[in-house]
N, C-alpha and C positions, 0 to 999 in steps of 0.2 A: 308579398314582400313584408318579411315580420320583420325587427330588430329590437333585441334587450336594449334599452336605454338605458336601464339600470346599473349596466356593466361599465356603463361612461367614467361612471365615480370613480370608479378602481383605475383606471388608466390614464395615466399622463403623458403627454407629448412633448419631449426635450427641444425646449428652443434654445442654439446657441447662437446668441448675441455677443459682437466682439470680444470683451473678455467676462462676459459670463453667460451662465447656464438659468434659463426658466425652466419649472415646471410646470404645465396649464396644465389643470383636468381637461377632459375630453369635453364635460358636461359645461365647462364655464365656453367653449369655442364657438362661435356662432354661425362663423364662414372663413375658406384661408382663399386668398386670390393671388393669381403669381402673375407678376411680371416678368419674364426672362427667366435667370433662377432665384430672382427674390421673391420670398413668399412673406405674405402681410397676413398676420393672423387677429382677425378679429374677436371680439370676450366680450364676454357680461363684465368684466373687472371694473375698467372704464374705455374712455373712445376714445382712445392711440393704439391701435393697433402695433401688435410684435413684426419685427420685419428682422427673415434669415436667410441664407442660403440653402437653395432643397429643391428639390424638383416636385410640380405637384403629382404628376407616378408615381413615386416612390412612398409619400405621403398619402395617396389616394388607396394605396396598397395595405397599406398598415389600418385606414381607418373606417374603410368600406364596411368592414363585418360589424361595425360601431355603429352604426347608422348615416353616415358619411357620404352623401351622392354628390356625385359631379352635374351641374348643373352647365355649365360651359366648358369651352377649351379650358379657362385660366379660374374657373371659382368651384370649392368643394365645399359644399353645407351641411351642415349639420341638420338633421333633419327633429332632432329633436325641437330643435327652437324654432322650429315652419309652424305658425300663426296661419295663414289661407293665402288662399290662390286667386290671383286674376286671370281666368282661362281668354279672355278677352286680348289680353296684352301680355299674356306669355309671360308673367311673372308671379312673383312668391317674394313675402313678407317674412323675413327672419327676425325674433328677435325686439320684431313690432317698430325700430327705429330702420333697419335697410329694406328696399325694394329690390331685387332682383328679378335680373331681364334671363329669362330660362332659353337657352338655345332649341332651336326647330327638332335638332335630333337629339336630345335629351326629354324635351317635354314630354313625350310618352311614359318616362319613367318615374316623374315626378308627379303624374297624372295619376299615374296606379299606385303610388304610395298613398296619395289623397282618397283612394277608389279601396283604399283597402282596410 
């Protein structure tokens, strides 16, 4: 499982918020988590998270070839910003401030990204 991270910089992800448009680089995102079809996009900017309407599919689709893994039903992470693994507790350190809980059937994928 290779991924240019390098190519994060060049691409940005349109968040529209009620009446305006963000750009986020790919590289500033740390992890997006969706409730329903709100999606809360978390940054290195600071700690308020972007919140839009999106499905995370359709999101997960565009950013996967980015370094982009789904770690749960509802959270896609950036895998750039994966700091280490608790194999104990089925979680991953993004970012150095969030802990995230890795689902049973995704862990294999987040396991060979660390393995590789």
């Amino acid at each position: 499982m290779d991924f240019d991270f390098g190519k994060q910089k060049e691409k940005k992800l349109p968040i529209k918020e009620k009446t305006q448009t963000s750009l986020l680089r790919y590289d500033e995102i740390l992890f997006l988590e969706c409730t329903g079809n709100l999606v809360f996009v978390f940054h290195t900017k600071n700690k308020t998270p972007y919140a839009y309407t999106n499905s995370l599919g359709s999101i997960e689709a565009e950013l996967a070839q980015f370094g982009f893994l789904r770690i749960s039903h509802n959270r896609l992470v950036n895998m750039y910003h994966a700091q280490n693994l608790n194999s104990k507790k089925h979680q991953i350190n993004i970012g150095g401030d969030h802990i995230l809980t890795v689902s049973r059937r995704k862990w294999h994928i987040i396991k060979e990204f660390f393995n590789s």
